[in-house]
N, C-alpha and C positions, 0 to 999 in steps of 0.2 A: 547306444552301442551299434556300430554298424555289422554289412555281414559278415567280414570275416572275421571281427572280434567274436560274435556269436559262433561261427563254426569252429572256431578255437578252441573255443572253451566246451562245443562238447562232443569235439574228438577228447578233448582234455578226457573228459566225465569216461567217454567210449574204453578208452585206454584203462584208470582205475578199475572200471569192471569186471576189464578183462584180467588184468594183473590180479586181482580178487580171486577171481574165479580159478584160475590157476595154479594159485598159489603154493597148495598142497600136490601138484601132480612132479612127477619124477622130472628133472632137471632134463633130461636125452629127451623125452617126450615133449617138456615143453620149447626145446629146439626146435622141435617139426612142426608145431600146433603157433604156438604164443610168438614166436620170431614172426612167423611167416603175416598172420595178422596185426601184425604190430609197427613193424619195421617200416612201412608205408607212410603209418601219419601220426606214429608215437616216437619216431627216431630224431634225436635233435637237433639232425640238421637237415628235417623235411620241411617245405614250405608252412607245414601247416603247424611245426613244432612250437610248442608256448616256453621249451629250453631253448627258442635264440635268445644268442647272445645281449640280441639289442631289445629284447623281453624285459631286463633288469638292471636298474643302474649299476654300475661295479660295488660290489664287496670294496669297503673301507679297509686297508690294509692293518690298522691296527687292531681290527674285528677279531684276523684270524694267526698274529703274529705272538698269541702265548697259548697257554692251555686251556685258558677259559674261553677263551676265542673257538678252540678245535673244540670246545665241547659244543658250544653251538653252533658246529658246522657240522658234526653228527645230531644232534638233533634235529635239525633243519633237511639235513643232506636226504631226506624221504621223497624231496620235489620232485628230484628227477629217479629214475630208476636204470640198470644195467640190461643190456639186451645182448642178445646172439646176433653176431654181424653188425655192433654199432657201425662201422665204418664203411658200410657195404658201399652207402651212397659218396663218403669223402674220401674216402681212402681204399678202395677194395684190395687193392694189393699188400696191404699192410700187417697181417698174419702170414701171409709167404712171403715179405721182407725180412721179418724176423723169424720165421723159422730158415731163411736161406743163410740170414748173416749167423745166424748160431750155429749151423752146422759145416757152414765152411771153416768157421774159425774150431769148431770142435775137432776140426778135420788135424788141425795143427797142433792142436794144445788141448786136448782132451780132459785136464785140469776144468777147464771151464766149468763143465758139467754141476761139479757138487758144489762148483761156488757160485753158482746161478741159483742152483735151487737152497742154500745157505741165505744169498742174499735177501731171495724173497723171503724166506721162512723169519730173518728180524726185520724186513720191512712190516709187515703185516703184525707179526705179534705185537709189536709200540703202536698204539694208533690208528690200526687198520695199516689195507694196503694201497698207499697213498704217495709213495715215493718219497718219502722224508727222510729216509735214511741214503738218498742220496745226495740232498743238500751238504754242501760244506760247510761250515764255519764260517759266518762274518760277525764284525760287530753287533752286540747286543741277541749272538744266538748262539747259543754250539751245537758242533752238528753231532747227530747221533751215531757217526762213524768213528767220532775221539770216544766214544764212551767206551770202557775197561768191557765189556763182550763184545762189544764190535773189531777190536783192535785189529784181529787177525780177518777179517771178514775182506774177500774179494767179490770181482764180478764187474767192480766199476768200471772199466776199462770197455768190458762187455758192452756195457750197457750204452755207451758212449759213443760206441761203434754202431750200434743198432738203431741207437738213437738218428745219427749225423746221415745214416742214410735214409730214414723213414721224415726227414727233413728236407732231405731233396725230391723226397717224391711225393713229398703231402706236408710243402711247410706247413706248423703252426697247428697242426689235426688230430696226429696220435700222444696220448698222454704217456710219460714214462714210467706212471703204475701200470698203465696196461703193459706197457715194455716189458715191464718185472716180471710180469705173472705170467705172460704168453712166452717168455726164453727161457722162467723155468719149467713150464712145462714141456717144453722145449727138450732141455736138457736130461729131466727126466725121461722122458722116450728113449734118447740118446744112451742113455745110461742101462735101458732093459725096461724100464719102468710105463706104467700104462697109459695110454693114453685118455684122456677126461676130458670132455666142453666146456668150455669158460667164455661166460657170457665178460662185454667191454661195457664202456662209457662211464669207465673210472677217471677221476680227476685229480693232480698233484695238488699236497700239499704246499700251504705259505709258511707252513713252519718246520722244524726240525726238533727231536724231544728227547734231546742227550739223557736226562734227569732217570724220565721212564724208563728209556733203555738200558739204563746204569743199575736199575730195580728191578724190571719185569719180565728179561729177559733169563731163560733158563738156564742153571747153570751147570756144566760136566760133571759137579760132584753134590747135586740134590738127593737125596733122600728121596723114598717115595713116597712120602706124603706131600714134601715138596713139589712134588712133577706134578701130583694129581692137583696141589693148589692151582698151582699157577696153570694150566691145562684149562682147571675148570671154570676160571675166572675169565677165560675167553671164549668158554661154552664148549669147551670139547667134555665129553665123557670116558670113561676109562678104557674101553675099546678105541674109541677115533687118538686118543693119547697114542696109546700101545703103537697102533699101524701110523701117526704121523713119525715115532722115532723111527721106524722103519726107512727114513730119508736117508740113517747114519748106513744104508747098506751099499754106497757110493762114498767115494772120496779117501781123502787118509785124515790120519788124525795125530799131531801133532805131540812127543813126546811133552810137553810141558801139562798138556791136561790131564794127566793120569799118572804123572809122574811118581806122584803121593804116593798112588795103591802100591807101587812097586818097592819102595823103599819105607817110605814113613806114614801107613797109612793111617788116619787118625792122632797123628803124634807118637805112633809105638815103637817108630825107628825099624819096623817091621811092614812084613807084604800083607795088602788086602785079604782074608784069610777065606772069603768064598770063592778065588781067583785058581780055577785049573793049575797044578803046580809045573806041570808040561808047559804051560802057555805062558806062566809067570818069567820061565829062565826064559823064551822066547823073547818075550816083550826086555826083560831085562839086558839080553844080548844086542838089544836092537837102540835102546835107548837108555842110559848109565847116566849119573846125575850129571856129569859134565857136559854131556851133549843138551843136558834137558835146559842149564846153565846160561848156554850159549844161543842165544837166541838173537837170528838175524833180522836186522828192519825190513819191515817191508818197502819193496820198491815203493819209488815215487810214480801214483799215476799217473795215465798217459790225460793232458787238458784237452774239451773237444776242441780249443783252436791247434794244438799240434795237430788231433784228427782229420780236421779240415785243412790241414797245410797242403797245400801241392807236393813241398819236399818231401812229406812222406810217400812213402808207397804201400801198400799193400803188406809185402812179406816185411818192412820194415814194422809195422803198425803189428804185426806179428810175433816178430823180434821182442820186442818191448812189452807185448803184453806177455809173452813167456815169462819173462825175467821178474814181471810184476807178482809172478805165482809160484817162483820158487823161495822155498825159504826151509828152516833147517830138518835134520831126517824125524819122520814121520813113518807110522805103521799104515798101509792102504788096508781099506775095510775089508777087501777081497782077499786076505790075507792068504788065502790060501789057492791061488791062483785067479786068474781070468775068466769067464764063462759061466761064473753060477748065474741063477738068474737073481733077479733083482729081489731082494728079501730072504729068501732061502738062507741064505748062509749066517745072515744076520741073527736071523731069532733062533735058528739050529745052534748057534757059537754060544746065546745066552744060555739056553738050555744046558749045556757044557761047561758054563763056570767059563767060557771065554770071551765075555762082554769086555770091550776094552775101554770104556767108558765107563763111571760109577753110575753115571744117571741111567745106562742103558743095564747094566746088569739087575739094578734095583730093580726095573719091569717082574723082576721073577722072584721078587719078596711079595707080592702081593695074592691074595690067591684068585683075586679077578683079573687082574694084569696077566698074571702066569699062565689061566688059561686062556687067552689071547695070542700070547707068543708061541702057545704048543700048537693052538691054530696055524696060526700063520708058517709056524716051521714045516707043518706037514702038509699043507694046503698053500700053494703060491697064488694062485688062482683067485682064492677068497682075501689074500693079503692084497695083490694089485684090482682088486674091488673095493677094496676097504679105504685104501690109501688114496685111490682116483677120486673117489666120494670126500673123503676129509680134504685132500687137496684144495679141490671145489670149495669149501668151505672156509680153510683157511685164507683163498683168495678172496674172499666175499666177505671179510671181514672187516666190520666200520671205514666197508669205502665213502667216497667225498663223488656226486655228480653232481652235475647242472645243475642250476647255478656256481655250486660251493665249489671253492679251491683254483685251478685253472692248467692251461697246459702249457707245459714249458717248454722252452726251445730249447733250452740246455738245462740238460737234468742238474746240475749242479747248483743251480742256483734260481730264484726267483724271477720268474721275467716282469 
């Protein structure tokens, strides 16, 4: 073995240690401590890094093109690990790309917001957050954007735009799960919500997992023992549950998912009966079963070779992603004006019998759920702590690095 295969291998060992060592200290601290000594000769794209590329023959494509495949790409995927500043050395400018294209375009279409942090939130839940629900549909896969909870899910457009510019300034570098997670955090800031560190060197999916999605994605009218299942089956507990619905305290929400509670709920031909009766003729005046009925396609989204057209422009590229995010009348969560902060108004409205979702109101049938939401109603402070921390977490969920999976030039499809 000559020497720099020797020194390789025990920055390799140096780097374990360290990560060992660390392993238990708070995520903010080990930004300052474990990046700073790491980042040097454990980043994968330092001379000394045993994640190049040209370290490993390529992954067999048919390895990771089904389910059995992505399990042993989580099982494996331990090689490489996530760091603060992966890009420091290949791309530094690549988290102020994307927080600038997010907020320019937030500047236009303020929409964006909840359907960024929407989008991450079924990224992540199927699979990890690996970008596979931005895959499309080709032969022999379907994408998990056809699957019946996806249907209504935006952001694409987003992502496409953030993408095509973090491609002219670092082809080929930043991955489009890092994309996900850094715009929704993004957005949430935008939104009121708090700001959290999130370590990179997440890697896209080779596959897409319609099936999973179609199952393990939560649904607006779970039960709560439902919510705590499927919650817990991706390791949250009944607190990190409670403040991740807290997400629903941005965005609006679309007459057809709640439609039930107002008119038929359970089959009674009758209104949800834990439902504020103030609040019921509200939501009833706002959305009547023919509007719930009528439901508009959504736009066609915008492909990144129209993004990359010269023909387009800018407010054009605009235009179009506006139109991508309109569709029919909907309740905004802030239902009661602009300005609350971020949370407040949500878990104060459950408290009230004014959850306008079943899966959000259910928080307040449980008696550890319900002292959660009395939390966070009266304490906003401990809610965007709670939420910044599970955040974190839900982005760090069965990610894919070095070697596993790869980065794609076009999030849409496999390169």
């Amino acid at each position: 073995m000559d020497f720099t295969r020797k020194l390789s291998f025990l920055v390799f060992l140096l780097c374990i240690l360290i990560s060992l060592q660390n392993q238990d200290v708070d995520d903010i601290n080990v930004k300052l401590e474990f990046s700073s000594r790491t980042d040097k000769y454990c980043s994968r794209d330092s001379q000394y890094s045993i994640f190049d590329d040209h370290s490993f023959p390529p992954l067999p494509m048919f390895a990771t093109t089904s389910v059995e495949g992505r399990k042993l790409q989580q099982q494996t995927a331990s090689v490489g690990f996530l760091i603060y500043d992966y890009y420091q050395q290949t791309c530094p400018q690549a988290e102020r790309i994307i927080r600038s294209s997010v907020r320019s375009l937030f500047r236009k279409q303020p929409q964006i917001a909840p359907a960024l942090l929407r989008l991450a939130f079924h990224d992540c839940f199927v699979e990890g957050c690996d970008a596979s629900v931005l895959l499309d549909s080709v032969e022999g896969m379907h994408s998990e954007k056809e699957s019946p909870p996806n249907e209504s899910l935006k952001g694409f457009d987003v992502i496409d735009i953030v993408k095509v510019e973090l491609e002219e300034a670092c082809p080929g570098v930043v991955s489009c799960a890092d994309a996900v997670v850094l715009a929704a955090r993004e957005s949430i800031i935008l939104s009121g919500g708090p700001f959290y560190p999130l370590k990179t060197g997440r890697r896209d999916s080779l596959s897409s997992f319609a099936e999973d999605a179609t199952f393990e994605l939560p649904s607006p009218q779970d039960d709560l023992s439902k919510i705590i299942e499927s919650f817990s089956s991706k390791g949250f507990d009944e607190r990190e549950t409670v403040s991740l619905l807290g997400a629903h305290s941005t965005g609006v929400i679309h007459c057809k998912f709640f439609v039930n509670r107002l008119f038929n709920f359970s089959g009674t031909n009758s209104s949800d009966p834990t439902m504020d009766s103030e609040f019921l003729s509200f939501l009833r005046s706002k959305c009547n079963t023919n509007q719930a009925s009528l439901m508009s396609p959504i736009s066609k989204s915008l492909s990144p070779s129209q993004l990359i057209s010269t023909s387009l422009s800018p407010s054009s590229i605009i235009h179009k992603l506006s139109s991508s995010l309109v569709e029919e009348p909907a309740i905004p969560m802030d239902f009661e004006g602009p300005g609350e902060s971020f949370g407040t108004l949500y878990y104060r409205s459950l408290l009230q019998g004014r959850g306008i979702l079943y899966v959000d109101q259910q928080l307040t049938a449980g008696e550890e759920t319900k002292t959660w939401v009395q939390a966070y109603a009266s304490d906003v402070s401990l809610f965007h702590k709670d939420f910044g921390t599970t955040m974190m977490k839900l982005s760090n969920l069965g990610v894919l690095t070095a070697p596993m999976g790869q980065i794609r030039k076009d999030c849409r499809k496999v390169s």
